[in-house]
Structures are given as structure tokens and as C-alpha cells.
C-alpha positions in Angstrom: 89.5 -32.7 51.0 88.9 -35.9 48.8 85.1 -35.1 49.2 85.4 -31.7 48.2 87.1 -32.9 44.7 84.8 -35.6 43.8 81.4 -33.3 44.6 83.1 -30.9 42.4 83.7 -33.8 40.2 80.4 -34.7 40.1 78.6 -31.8 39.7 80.9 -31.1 36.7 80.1 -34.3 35.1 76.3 -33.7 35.3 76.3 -30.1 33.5 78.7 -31.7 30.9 75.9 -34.2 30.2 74.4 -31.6 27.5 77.5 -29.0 26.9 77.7 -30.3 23.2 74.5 -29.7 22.7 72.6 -26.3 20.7 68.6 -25.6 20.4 68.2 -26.1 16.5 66.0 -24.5 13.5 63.2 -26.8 13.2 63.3 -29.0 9.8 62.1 -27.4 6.5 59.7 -30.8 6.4 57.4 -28.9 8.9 58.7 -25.2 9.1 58.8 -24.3 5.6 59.0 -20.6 6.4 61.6 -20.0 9.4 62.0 -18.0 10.7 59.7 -15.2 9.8 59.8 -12.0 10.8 59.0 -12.1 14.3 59.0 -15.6 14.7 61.4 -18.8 15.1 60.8 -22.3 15.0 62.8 -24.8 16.9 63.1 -28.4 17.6 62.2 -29.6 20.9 65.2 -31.3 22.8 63.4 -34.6 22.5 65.8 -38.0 23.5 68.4 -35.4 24.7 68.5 -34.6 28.3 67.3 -38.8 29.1 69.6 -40.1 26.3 72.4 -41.3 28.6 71.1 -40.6 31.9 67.3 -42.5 33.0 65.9 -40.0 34.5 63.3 -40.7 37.3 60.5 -38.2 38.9 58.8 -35.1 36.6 61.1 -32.7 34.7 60.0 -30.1 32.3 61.7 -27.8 30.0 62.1 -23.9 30.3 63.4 -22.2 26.8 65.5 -19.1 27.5 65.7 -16.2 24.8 68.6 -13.4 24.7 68.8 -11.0 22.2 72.2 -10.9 19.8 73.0 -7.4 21.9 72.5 -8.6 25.4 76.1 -9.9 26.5 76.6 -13.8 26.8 78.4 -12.8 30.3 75.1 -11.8 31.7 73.1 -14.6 30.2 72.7 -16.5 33.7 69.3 -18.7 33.7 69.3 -19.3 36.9 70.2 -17.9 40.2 72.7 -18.7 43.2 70.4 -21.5 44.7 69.9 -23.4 41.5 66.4 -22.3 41.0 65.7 -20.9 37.3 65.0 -17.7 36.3 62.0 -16.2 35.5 62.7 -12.9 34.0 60.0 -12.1 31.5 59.9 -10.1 28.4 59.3 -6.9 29.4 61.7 -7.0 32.5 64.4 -8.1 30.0 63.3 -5.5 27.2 62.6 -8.3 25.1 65.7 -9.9 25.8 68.3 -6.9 25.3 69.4 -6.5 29.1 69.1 -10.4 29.7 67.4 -13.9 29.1 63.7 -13.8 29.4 61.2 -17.2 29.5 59.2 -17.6 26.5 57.8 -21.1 26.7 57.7 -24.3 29.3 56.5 -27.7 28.4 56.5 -31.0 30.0 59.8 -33.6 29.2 58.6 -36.0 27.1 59.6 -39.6 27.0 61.0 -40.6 23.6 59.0 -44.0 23.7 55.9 -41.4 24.3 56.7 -39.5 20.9 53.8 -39.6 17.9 55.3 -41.5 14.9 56.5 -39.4 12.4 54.6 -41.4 9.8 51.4 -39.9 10.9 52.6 -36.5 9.9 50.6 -37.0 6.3 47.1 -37.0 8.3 45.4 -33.9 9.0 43.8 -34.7 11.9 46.7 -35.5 13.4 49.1 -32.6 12.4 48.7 -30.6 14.8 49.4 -33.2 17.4 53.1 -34.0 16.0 53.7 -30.0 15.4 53.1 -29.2 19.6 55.3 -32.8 20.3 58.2 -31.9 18.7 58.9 -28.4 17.4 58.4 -25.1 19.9 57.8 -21.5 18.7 59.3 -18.6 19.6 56.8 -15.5 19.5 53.4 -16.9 18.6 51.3 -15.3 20.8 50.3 -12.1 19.4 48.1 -10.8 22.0 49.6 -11.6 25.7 51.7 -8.1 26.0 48.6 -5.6 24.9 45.8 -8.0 26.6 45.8 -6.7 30.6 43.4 -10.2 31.8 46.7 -12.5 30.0 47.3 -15.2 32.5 50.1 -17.2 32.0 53.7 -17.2 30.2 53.6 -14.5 27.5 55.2 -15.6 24.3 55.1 -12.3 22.2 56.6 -11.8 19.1 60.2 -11.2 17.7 61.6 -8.3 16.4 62.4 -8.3 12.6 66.2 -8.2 11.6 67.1 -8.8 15.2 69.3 -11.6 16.4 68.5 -14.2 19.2 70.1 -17.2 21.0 68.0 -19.8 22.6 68.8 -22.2 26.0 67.3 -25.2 26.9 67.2 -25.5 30.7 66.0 -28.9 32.6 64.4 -28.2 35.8 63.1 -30.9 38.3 60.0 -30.4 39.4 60.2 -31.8 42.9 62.9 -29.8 44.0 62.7 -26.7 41.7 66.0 -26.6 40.8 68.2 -26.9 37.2 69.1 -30.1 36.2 70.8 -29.9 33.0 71.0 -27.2 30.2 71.9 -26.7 26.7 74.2 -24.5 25.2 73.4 -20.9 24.0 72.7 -21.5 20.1 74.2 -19.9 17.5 72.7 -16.3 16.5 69.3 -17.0 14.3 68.5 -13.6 12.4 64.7 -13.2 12.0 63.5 -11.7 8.4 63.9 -8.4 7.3 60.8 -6.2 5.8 61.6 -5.4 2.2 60.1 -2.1 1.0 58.5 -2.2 -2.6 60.8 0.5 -3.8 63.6 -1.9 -2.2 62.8 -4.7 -4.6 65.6 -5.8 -7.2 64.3 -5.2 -10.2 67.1 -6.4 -12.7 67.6 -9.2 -14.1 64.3 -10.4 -14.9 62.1 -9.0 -11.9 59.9 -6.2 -11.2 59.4 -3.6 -8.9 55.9 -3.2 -7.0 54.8 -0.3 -9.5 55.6 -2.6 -12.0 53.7 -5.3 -10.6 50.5 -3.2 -10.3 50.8 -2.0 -13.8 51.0 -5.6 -14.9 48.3 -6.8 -13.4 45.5 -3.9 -14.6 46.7 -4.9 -17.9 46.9 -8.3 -17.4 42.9 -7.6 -16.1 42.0 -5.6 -19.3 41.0 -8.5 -22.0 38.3 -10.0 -19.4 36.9 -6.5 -19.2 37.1 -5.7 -22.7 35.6 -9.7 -23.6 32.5 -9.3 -21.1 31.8 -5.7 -22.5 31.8 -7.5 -26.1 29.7 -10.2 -25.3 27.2 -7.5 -23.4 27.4 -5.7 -26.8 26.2 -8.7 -28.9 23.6 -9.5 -26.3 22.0 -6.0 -26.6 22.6 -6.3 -30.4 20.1 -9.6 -30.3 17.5 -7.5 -28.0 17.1 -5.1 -29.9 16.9 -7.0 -33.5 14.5 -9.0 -31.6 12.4 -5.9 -30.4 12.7 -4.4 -34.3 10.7 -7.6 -35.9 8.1 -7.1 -33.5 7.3 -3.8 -34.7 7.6 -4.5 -37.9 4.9 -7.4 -38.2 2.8 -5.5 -36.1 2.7 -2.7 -38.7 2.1 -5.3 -41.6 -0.9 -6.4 -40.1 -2.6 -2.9 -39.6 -1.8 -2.4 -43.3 -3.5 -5.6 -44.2 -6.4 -5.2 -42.1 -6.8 -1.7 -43.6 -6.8 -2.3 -47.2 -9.8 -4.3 -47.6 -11.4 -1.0 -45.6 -10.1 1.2 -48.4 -11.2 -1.1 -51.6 -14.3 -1.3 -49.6 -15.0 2.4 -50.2 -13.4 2.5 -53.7 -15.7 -0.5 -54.8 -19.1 1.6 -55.5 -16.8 4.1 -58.1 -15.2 1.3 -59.8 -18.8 -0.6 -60.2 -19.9 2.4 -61.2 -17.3 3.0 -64.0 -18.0 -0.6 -65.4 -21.9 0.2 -66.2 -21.5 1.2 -69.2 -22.1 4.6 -71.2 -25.1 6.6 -70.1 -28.6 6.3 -71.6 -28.5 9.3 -74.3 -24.9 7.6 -75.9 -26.8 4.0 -75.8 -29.6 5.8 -78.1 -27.2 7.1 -80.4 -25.0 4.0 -81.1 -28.2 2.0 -81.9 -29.3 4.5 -84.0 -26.2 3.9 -86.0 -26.6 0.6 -85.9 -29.8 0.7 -88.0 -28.3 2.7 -90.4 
């Protein structure tokens, strides 16, 4: 009888290891938007389940999600022999009738974690995002995509509630470890309609927006048409002297053709009076 007490002891002890313990949001310093509307980003359970307790052998981590409507009384994660569950989305209607496996990773030593320092390089931000935050509904394509191998992720439905369980299961012997708590209900976003927008004080619907930005378009138009109308103002000045100084010259070459033939008649006119008049004004003369 004293045996019985102390196993029951003991096994109590070991799933109050983590009791006090809830999945979190991931921090704004890498999650900026979270969630979103069919996604949620949360922080790994890093230094959590080895914090008090060395653990020896391999271990990963299964994360459980259960829709806000599924009932917390039915939200076992694993079955009479210990083993986890592996209910998946669609079995679970996305979580509504029960808890449904979106993700498993590998327990990750905290001396084995990237510094946090490195977050500021590029090359090295995607690294720190996979060691220490998770996300719930990032694969987009595993439900519609029939050759999918593997643990389908899909997304979230918007404006629905979810909880979220870590679970701790040993790899040698396939069985539960240690668990979380359910977390507290995370709501993903809500689609706005346009028409839905609050447009008092000092915003604007989406008509308004539209309207605003045509007119907010119209002086660029309005400045390249004016600068296209002084270009085409300078062509055809251009084109105009051209003409013009090609006329000049045929004037100039044809004058000299038109004295030309006027030159005999005014020669002629200079001569002097005919012959008979000559006669007569010398005959006065000698009077």
C-alpha cells in the first residue's frame, strides 16, 4: 500500500513539473504582426521542460491546437498508454471536435540556443526565428496538395479562438513526459470590410481613399501634359524658321533673274531722245 501512494506520488510530482506553465505570443521584437488572420506566433518552450529536471536521452516537442468551441473536457493529448495523440486537422475539423498536431520539433538544449545578439544580421535571421519562436498555420498548401508528405500545418480561421499545449514526448519510449498548460484563448484577426471602416474622427472610408488618391495623381498628369505642350511648342517654332529662310532665299535668288530682264528697258530709257528731237534741239541751239 505504501508503494501504491508514493508511485502515485511520484507520477504527480512529474506532471506538476510544468503545470504553471502556458504556450505564449511570441515577442513584438520578432512578430510584429500577431497574430494575423490565420496565423499565430508563439514562443518555443525553450529552458522549460530541462529547467529543473536534467533530462537525459532524445525528447522532442509536439504542439497541440484546440479551437475556443471544442470543450477543454475533451482536450486529452494523449491516450490511455501514455502515447500522444495524433489527431490531425481534418479529423479534428480544424480543431472544433478536439486537439489536432500542428507542429513537432526537436528539444533544444538552452546552452545550444543562437545568441540573441545575432538577431540584427540577415543572414542569420532566419536561423534565430526557427530556434525560438513556432508558427501556427504557415503552411498554405498541405490540405489542397494530395503528394503532401508530412505534418500539415494549415492555416487558421479568422476571428476564431484557439488554445495551444506543449507536450514532451520521449523518443525512446514514445510516451508523454511532461506537458504544458492549455493557454489562454488567442483570437486571430478579423477581415474588415471597406464599407466597415470608421470614418470619423479624422479617417476615411475606402471610397474616400480612392477618390483621394486620383486626385492626389492629377498634378503629375496635368505637369507632364504641360511640359509635352511646351516641347511641341519648341518643335514647331523650330520647324516655322526653317521655312521661312528657305523662302528668303528663293526670293533672293530670283530677283537678280527679274532685274536681269528689266535691265535692256531701263538701258534703253537712259539713251537719250530719238534722232529727229536731237535735230531739232540743235537747231535751236544755232539760233
Amino acid at each position: 500500500m505504501p508503494a501504491f501512494w508514493a508511485l502515485l506520488a511520484l507520477g504527480c510530482l512529474r506532471l506538476g513539473l510544468a503545470v504553471d506553465l502556458q504556450p505564449q505570443l511570441a515577442s513584438l521584437t520578432f512578430a510584429t504582426n500577431n497574430p494575423t488572420l490565420t496565423t499565430v506566433a508563439l514562443e518555443k518552450p525553450l529552458c522549460v521542460f530541462d529547467s529543473s529536471v536534467a533530462l537525459t536521452g532524445t525528447y522532442q516537442v509536439h504542439l497541440y491546437v484546440l479551437a475556443e468551441s471544442a470543450s477543454l473536457r475533451n482536450a486529452s493529448v494523449q491516450d490511455h498508454t501514455g502515447a500522444p495523440m495524433n489527431s490531425t486537422f481534418q479529423q479534428t475539423q480544424g480543431g472544433r471536435t478536439g486537439p489536432y498536431k500542428a507542429a513537432t520539433f526537436d528539444l533544444q538544449p538552452c546552452s545550444d540556443l543562437p545568441s540573441l545578439d545575432a538577431s540584427g544580421d540577415s543572414a542569420r535571421a532566419s536561423e534565430i526565428l526557427n530556434a525560438y519562436l513556432v508558427r501556427v498555420g504557415a503552411n498554405q498548401s498541405c490540405l489542397s496538395d494530395p503528394n503532401f508528405q508530412g505534418l500539415c500545418n494549415p492555416p487558421l480561421s479568422a476571428a476564431t479562438e484557439y488554445r495551444f499545449k506543449y507536450v514532451l514526448v520521449n523518443t525512446s519510449t514514445g510516451l508523454v513526459e511532461d506537458q504544458t498548460l492549455w493557454s489562454d484563448p488567442i483570437c486571430t484577426r478579423q477581415l474588415i470590410q471597406y464599407s466597415a471602416i470608421d470614418t470619423w474622427p479624422g479617417r476615411r472610408s475606402g471610397g474616400m481613399i480612392v477618390i483621394t488618391s486620383i486626385l492626389g495623381s492629377l498634378p503629375f498628369f496635368l505637369l507632364v501634359g504641360f511640359a509635352g505642350a511646351i516641347l511641341l511648342s519648341f518643335v514647331d517654332l523650330g520647324s516655322a524658321d526653317g521655312e521661312t529662310t528657305h523662302d528668303s532665299q528663293i526670293n533672293q535668288e530670283s530677283v537678280p533673274k527679274s532685274l536681269g530682264t528689266l535691265e535692256p528697258s531701263y538701258t534703253s530709257v537712259n539713251r537719250g531722245p530719238p534722232l529727229d528731237r536731237a535735230e531739232v534741239y540743235s537747231s535751236k541751239l544755232q539760233d
